[in-house]
C-alpha positions in Angstrom: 15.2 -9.8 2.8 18.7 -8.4 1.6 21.0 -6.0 3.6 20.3 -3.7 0.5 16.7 -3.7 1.8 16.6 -2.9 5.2 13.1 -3.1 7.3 13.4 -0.4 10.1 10.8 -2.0 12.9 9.5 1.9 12.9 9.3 2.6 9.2 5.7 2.6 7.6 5.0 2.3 4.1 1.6 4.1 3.1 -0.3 3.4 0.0 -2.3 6.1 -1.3 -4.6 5.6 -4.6 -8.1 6.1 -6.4 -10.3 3.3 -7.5 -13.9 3.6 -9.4 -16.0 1.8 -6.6 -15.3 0.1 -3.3 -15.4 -3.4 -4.2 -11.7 -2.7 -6.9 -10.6 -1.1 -4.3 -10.8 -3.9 -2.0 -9.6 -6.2 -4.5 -6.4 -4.6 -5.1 -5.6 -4.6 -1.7 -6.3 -8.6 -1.4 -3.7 -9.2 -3.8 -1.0 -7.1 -2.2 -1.6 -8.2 1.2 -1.6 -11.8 0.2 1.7 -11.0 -1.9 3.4 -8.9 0.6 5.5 -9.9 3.8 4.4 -7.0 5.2 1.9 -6.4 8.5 -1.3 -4.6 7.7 -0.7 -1.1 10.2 -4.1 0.3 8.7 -6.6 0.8 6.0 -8.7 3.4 5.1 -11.6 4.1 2.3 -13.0 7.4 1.7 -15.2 8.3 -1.0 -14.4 11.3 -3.0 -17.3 11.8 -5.7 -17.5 9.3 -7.9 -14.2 7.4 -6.6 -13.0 5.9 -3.4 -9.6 6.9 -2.1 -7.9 4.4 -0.3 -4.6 4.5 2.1 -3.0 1.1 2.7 -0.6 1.3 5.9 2.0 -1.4 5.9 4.7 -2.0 8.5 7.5 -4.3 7.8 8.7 -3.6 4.5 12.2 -2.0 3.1 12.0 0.7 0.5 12.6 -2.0 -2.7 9.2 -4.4 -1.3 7.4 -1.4 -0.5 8.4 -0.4 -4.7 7.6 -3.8 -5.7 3.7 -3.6 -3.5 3.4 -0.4 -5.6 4.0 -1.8 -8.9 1.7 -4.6 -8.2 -1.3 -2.6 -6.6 -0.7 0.1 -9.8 -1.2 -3.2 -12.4 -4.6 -3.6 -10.7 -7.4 -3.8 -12.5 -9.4 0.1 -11.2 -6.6 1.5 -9.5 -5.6 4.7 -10.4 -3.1 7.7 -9.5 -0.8 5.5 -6.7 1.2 7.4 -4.4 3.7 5.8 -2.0 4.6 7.4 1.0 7.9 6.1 3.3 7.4 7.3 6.9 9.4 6.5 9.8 7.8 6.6 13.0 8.7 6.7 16.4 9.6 3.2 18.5 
């Protein structure tokens, strides 16, 4: 971690994005936890007609690794229409 990229303990990064079935959506989330230094805070799927939304919580990541998850979750094979949220919670 650089100074340029600092991790506030209360920040939260938050995933947001579609996927055709479950299963893709699962998958992309496999590879960015296992690539990530960040802690898992929460995960969520919710279908949504034919697709399942999903929202990824990480905590533990400065705003350039929390770009660089996004980037790699977005090259994932199903995964559609990312959004990345940075929130800063409370201690």
């Amino acid at each position: 971690m650089s100074l340029a990229d600092p991790v506030a303990p209360e920040a939260l990064q938050v995933f947001v994005f579609a996927a055709p079935h479950p299963r893709a959506a699962l998958n992309a989330i496999d590879d960015a936890l296992a690539r990530t230094t960040g802690e898992l805070a929460s995960l969520r799927l919710k279908p949504v007609g034919r697709i399942v939304e999903a929202t990824l919580t990480l905590r533990g990541l400065g705003p350039d690794a929390a770009r660089a998850a996004a980037d790699r979750l977005a090259t994932q094979v199903g995964v559609q229409a990312l959004r990345l949220e940075h929130l800063r919670g409370r201690p």
